[in-house]
Structure formats: C-alpha cells, structure tokens
FIVO-855138 format. One record per residue (C-alpha): x, z, y. Coordinates in steps of 0.25 Angstrom, whole numbers, plus 5000, padded with zeros to 4 digits. Layout:
BEGIN
XZY ...
***
This chain:
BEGIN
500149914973 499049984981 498049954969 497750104962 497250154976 496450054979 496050044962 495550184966 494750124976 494050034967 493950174957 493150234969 492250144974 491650154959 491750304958 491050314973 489650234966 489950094971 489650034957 490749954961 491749924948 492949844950 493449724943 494549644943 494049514937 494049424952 495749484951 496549344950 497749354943 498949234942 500349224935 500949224950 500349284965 499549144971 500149154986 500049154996 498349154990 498649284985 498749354999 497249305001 496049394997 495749374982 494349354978 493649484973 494849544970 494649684963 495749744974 496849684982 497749704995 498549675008 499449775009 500449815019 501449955020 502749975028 503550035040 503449965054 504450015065 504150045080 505049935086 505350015099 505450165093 505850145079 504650225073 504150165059 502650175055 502250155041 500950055040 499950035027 498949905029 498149855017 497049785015 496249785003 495349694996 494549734983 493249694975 492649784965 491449704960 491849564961 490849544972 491149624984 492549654993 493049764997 494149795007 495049905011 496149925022 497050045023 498050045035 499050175038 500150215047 501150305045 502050365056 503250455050 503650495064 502550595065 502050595049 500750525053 500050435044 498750365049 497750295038 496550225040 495650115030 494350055028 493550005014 492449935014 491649825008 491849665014 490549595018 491049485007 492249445000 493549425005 494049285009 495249244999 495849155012 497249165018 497549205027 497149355024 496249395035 495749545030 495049635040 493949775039 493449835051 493449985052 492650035064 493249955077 494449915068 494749785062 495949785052 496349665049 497449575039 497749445040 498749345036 499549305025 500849285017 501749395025 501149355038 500149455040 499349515053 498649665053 497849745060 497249885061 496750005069 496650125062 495050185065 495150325059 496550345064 496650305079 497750245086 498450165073 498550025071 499449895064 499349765072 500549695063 501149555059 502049535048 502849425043 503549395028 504949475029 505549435015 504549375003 503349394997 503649474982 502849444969 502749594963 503049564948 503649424951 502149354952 501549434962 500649494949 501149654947 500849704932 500649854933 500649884917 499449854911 498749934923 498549814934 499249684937 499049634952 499449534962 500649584968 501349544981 502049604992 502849555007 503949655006 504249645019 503149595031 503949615044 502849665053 502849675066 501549715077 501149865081 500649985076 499850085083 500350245078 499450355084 499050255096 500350205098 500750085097 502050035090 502549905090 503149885076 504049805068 504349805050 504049755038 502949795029 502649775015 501349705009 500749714998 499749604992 499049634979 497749594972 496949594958 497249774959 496149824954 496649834940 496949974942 495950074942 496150194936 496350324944 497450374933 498250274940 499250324949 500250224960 501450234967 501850104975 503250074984 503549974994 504949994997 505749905009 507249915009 507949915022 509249845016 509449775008 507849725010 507349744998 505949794994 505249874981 504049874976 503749994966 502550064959 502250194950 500950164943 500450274935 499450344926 499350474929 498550504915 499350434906 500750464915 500950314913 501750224924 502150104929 503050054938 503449944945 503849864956 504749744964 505949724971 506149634982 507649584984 508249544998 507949404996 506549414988 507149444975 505749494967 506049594955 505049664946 505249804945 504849864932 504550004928 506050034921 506749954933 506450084943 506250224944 505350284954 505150434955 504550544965 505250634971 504350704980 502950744982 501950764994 500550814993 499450765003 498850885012 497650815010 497250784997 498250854989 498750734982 500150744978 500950594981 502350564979 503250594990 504650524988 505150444978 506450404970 506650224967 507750194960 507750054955 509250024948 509149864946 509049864962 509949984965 509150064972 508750214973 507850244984 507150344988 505650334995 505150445005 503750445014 504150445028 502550515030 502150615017 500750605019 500350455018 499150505010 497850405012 496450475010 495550365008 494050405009 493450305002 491850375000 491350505002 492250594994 493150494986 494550474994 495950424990 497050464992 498450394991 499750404999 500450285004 501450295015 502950245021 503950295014 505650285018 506550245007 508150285006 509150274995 509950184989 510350024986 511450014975 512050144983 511950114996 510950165005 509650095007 508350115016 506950065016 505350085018 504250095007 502750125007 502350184995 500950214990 500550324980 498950324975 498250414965 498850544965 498250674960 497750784969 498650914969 497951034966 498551114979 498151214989 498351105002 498351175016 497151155026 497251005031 497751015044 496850965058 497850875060 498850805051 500050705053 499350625042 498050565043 497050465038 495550435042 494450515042 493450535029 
***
C-alpha cells in the first residue's frame, strides 16, 4: 500500500497555500472488488494507483535491473484531477539508481473507460499505460536522467489476489481500501541503463488500489513487501503501519499459494523485525536496511536484504517542501519448512525521521542519483 506517501502529498498541497482540502466523499466502497470495472479510473477519486515494482533479467548477459512504474490519480476537491507518475531504475551491478516523475494537474477529469489509457508529458516525453486485466503495455524515457527508459509488455502469470479475500484491505480503524494485486506480470520488452539498451525478460508485481486518502496524518509511518518466491512460487504481501506518537502498529498481509490459494494474514500470524539500518547521505534520514519474516502457519523464515542501499527518492514537490521516501529491490534467502528458499521483493518505507548527524559534503558525483530541484 503506496497510500501514506502520496497521503503526504495530499498534506502538502494544503500546507503549500493551495486551499485545496481533501475529501473522500466521491470514494466508492462495495462488499466485494467490481472487476474487471475496478482497473478503470474511479470518478473523483480522493487518491488511487496503477502500480508496478520488480526485477527483469538481461536475456543475453544475465544482469537484472530493478523497475518502479506508477501512475497515480487523485482528486482533492471533488472537482479537479490530479495525476502523478514516478518511474525508477536500479542497476546493482554498479550501485546505480535513476529516478525520474512528474505532477501536475489534468485539463479535465479522468475517463472511467477500459481499457486504461493513462499518459503525462514531461518536456519531449510521453509516459504512457495502457491496457487491462494483466495485459498491460508501457512506456517511458527518463528527462532528467538521460539514457533510461522501459518499453514493456506483460501478460497474467498466475491469478489475480483479492487482498483481504474481497479486494477491500481494513488497516484498523486507520483506512480501508480497495486492494488488488497480479503477483506475477511476466514481462518482456527492453530497458535502456545508462544508454544501453537491454533486451529483457521477468515478472513484475502490480499493484491496483483506490478510495486511499483516508490516511492523512503525518505521525503515520509505513513499511510495505512484495515478496516473489523462486520455488515453490509463492508470493507475500506484508506491511508495518505505525504511529510514531502513540508507538501503535499494525500489520498485515496475504499469501499466495502455488495454485492461487488466497490467505489473510493477520497481525499475530507474523513476525517482521529490522535488523539493520542505513542512513541516506542526503537528507539524513535513517530507513530500515534488512529485515527478519518469519511467518510459522507457512513455514517460512526469510530473510530480505536491498541489492542497492540508497533507493532513497527526493521528491521536490514546491519550493522548499520535498519528500523523501526509500523504495528499492531487495534479495530474499532463508528457509521453507527447512529447506532452502530464494526470491525477489520490493519494499517500500515512507515517513521516517531525519537523523540529527554530521553528514559528509555530498560528493560531485554519486553512484545514486535522482532529478534536479
């Protein structure tokens, strides 16, 4: 769930003088997810998404490249759409990450018609989505960040997964949200590294969810996994919401069984704890670095490791307001009732304090970058 960063959002387009305030009442809520309608823009929604994270593979050399694609659609008033697109590329070979994104305001609303055809324009660029129910098309040049691009296809590799059995997720008494995912999207099509280009082949993870404005407070704090495993292949789905005043949490989550068996996850049914620590050069914030899952009822114990450390995103959003956040590819090893077990997952960590520490002089050159103010 991507919704406290973009939550924040929402939080700084008020603080920034836009006499914007955001409501939720256009949010549609059912006892069950409506597909496939559900994949289609919803109607002044407060915020929603189209979310894609995962590792492709270099067919001919081997080398895998981590990719972060999303769109997102929100509406603060009732009356006037707003979209924004992130897009990242992580290259663990030389400890690169690339970022790039764009927000603006739509001329008008959003169509609610499938197929999905999304697009912005940043400079000579056009970023586009389009397509529906797994089968999905996209494409993007980075602007501020030369020489990277996605052109990909992907195609439904095991079934979609109803987070919470309905495709409806109840975070406490903090949010409930449509919630679905395509575990696995295998993709195929090219990325362009550093002006190469790479002809590519994997699965990625999407991520579809709506009526996600209903968390706004900046005392909240989130921790999201995507976890692929390589056999058997299963999938996981876990978060860490927290209070960081109140030292309250909540977490949650889904399995995926080899044949599409769908089990909620509850707080008491995992445990998920941090082992390490990494603080950005940049802005001083200090993010989680490796992490400990152990869940019994599935038997496994895994551990979950960044490929890249700094995955940190700066957005600048106006004059002297950013936001930071850290979301990046991530290795996973361990164990699957004893025996050994491999996998991918992306994980995403928002809302973390700055560290009060003497950080070195950013150097001229670094081997993680994003866009310019």
């Amino acid at each position: 769930m991507k919704n406290l960063l973009f939550a924040t959002l929402v939080l700084l387009f008020t603080a920034s003088g836009c006499a914007l305030k955001p409501t939720n009442k256009h949010d549609v809520f059912t006892e069950r997810a409506q597909l496939p309608q559900e994949e289609a823009v919803h109607a002044r929604n407060s915020l929603e998404w189209w979310y894609f994270t995962g590792q492709l593979k270099d067919k001919k050399t081997g080398e895998t490249f981590g990719v972060e694609y999303v769109f997102f659609h929100f509406n603060l008033n009732g009356k006037k759409d707003w979209q924004m697109v992130n897009f990242a590329l992580t290259d663990p070979k030389t400890q690169q990450f690339r970022y790039d994104y764009k927000v603006e305001q739509s001329a008008g609303l959003l169509p609610a018609t499938l197929p999905l055809q999304l697009a912005m324009q940043k400079k000579d660029q056009r970023w586009t989505l389009s397509g529906q129910e797994g089968h999905y098309q996209m494409q993007a040049r980075m602007t501020n960040n030369p020489g990277h691009a996605i052109d990909l296809r992907t195609t439904p590799a095991k079934p979609i997964l109803l987070h919470g059995g309905t495709g409806y997720e109840n975070y406490g008494d903090v949010a409930k949200a449509g919630y679905y995912s395509y575990p696995r999207l295998a993709t195929t099509g090219t990325l362009e590294v550093d002006g190469k280009t790479h002809e590519v082949e994997g699965e990625l993870w999407y991520d579809r969810q709506w009526n996600c404005n209903s968390v706004t407070n900046k005392g909240i704090g989130w921790d999201w996994f995507s976890i692929q495993l390589d056999e058997p292949r299963e999938e996981i789905m876990a978060y860490h919401l927290y209070d960081k005043t109140s030292g309250r949490a909540i977490d949650g989550g889904s399995h995926f069984g080899p044949e599409g068996q769908n089990t909620h996850l509850a707080a008491d049914d995992f445990d998920l704890e941090t082992t390490a620590w990494w603080t950005s050069p940049e802005t001083g914030r200090k993010y989680p670095a490796k992490w400990h899952l152990t869940i019994p009822s599935q038997g496994y114990d895994l551990t979950i490791e960044p490929l890249v450390p700094n995955q940190e995103l700066v957005l600048r959003l106006f004059a002297g307001i950013k936001l930071p956040y850290w979301e990046g590819m991530c290795r996973v090893t361990g164990t699957h009732h004893g025996r050994p077990v491999t996998g991918h997952s992306y994980v995403e960590i928002t809302n973390r304090k700055e560290v009060k520490v003497k950080l070195p002089d950013a150097p001229t050159t670094s081997t993680a970058a994003g866009v310019a103010p």
